[in-house]
SERO-4910 file (N, C-alpha, C, O; in steps of 0.05 Angstrom, whole numbers):
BEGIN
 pado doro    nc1    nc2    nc3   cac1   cac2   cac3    cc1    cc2    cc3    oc1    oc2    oc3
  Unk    A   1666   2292   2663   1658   2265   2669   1674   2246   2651   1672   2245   2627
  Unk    A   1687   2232   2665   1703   2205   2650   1683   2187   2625   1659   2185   2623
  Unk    A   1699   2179   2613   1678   2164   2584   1675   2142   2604   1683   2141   2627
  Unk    A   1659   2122   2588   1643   2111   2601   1652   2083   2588   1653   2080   2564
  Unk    A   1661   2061   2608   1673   2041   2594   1654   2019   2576   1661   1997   2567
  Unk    A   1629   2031   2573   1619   2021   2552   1613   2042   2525   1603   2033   2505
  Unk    A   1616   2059   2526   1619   2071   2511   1621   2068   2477   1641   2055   2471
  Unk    A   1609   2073   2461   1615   2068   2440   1635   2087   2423   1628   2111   2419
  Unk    A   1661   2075   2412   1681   2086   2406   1676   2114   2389   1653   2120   2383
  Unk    A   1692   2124   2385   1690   2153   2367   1685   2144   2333   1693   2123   2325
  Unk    A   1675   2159   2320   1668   2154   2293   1693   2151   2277   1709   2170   2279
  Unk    A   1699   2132   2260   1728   2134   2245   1724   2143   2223   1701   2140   2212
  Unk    A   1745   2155   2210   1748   2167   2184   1749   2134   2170   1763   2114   2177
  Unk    A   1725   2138   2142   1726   2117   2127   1746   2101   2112   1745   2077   2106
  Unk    A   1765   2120   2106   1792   2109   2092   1807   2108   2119   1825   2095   2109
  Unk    A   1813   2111   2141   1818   2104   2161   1836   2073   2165   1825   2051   2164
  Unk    A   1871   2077   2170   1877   2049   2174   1875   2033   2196   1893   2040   2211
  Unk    A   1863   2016   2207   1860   2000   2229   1880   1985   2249   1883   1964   2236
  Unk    A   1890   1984   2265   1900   1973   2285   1907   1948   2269   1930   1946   2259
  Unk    A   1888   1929   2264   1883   1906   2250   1897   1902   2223   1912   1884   2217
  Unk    A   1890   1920   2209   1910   1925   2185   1936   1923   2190   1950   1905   2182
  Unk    A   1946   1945   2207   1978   1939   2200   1991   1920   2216   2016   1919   2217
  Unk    A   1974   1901   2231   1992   1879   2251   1988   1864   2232   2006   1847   2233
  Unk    A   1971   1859   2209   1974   1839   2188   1992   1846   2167   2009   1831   2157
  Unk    A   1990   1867   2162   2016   1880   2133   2054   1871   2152   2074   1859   2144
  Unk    A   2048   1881   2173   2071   1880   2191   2080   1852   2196   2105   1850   2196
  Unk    A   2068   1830   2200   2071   1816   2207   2072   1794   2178   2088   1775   2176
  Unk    A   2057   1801   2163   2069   1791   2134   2095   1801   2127   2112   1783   2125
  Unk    A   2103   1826   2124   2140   1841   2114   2152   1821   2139   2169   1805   2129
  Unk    A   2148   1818   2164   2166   1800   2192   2175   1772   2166   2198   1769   2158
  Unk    A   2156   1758   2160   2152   1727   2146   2166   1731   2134   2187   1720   2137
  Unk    A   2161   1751   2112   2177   1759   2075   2209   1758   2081   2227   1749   2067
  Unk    A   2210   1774   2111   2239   1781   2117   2252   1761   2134   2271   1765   2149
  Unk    A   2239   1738   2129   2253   1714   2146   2252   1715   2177   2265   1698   2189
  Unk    A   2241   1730   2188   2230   1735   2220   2260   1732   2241   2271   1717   2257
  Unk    A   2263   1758   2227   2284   1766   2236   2283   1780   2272   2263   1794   2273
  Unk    A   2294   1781   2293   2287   1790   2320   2293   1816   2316   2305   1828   2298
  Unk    A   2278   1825   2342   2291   1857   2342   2272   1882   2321   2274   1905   2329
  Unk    A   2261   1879   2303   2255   1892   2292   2224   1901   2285   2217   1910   2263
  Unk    A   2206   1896   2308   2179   1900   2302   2169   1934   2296   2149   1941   2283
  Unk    A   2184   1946   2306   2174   1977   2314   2182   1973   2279   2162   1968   2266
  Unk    A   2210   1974   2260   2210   1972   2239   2195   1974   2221   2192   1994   2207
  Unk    A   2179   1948   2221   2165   1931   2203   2133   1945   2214   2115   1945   2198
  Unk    A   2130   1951   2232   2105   1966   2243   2102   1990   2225   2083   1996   2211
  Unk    A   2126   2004   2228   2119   2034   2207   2124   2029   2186   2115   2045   2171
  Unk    A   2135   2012   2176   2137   2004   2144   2113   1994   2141   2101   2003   2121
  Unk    A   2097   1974   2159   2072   1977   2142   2044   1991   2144   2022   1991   2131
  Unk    A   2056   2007   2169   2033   2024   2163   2035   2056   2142   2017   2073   2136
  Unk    A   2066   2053   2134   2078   2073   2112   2062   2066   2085   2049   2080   2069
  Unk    A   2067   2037   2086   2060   2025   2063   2024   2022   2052   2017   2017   2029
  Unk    A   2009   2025   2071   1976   2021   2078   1978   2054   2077   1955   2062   2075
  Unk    A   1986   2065   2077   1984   2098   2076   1991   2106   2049   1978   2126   2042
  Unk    A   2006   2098   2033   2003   2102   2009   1990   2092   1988   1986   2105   1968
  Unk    A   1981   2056   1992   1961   2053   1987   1935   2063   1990   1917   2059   1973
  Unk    A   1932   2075   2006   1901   2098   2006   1915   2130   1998   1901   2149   2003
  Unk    A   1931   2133   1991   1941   2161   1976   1928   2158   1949   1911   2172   1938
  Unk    A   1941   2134   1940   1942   2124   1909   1914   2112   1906   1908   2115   1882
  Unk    A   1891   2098   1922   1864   2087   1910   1858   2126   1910   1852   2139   1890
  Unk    A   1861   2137   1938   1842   2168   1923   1847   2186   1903   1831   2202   1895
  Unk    A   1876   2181   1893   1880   2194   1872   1864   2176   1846   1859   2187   1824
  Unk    A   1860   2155   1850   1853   2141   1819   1819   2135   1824   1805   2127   1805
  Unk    A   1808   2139   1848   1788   2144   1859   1767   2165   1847   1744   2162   1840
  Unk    A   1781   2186   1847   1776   2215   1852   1767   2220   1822   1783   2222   1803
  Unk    A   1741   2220   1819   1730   2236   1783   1748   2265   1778   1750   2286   1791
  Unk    A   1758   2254   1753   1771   2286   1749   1751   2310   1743   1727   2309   1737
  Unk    A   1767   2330   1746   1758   2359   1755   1738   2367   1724   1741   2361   1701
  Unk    A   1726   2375   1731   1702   2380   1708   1727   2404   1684   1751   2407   1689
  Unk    A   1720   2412   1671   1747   2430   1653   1723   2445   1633   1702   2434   1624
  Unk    A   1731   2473   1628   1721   2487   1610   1709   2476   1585   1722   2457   1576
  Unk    A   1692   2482   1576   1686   2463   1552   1707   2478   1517   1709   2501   1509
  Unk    A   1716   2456   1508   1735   2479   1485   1715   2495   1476   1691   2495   1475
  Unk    A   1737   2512   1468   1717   2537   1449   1712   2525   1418   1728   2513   1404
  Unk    A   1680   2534   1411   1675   2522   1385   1674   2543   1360   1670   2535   1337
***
């Protein structure tokens, strides 16, 4: 049976980048770069490259380090 066009969307992963996000990151680098023609697909994966390593880097500095043996006394 086909979804249902009211449907409520699938659950997203919380760190999850949004549609929304990168037409704004993208469309800010377009401005920065003087809005230049021709080059949206570009500036599309550059900023969603760029929003992707920004959530690499918050979960690494995120992330409580690993509990460690206690020294020997």
């Amino acid at each position: 049976m086909p979804d249902s066009p009211h449907a409520p969307p699938p659950p997203r992963a919380p760190d999850a980048i949004t549609f929304e996000q990168i037409r704004e990151r993208a469309y800010e680098l377009w401005e920065r770069n003087h809005r230049p023609e021709g080059f949206e697909i570009e500036f599309w994966l550059l900023a969603e490259r760029e929003l992707r390593k920004e959530r690499e880097r918050q979960k690494t500095t995120d992330t409580p380090p690993a509990e460690s043996d206690p020294p020997p006394s």
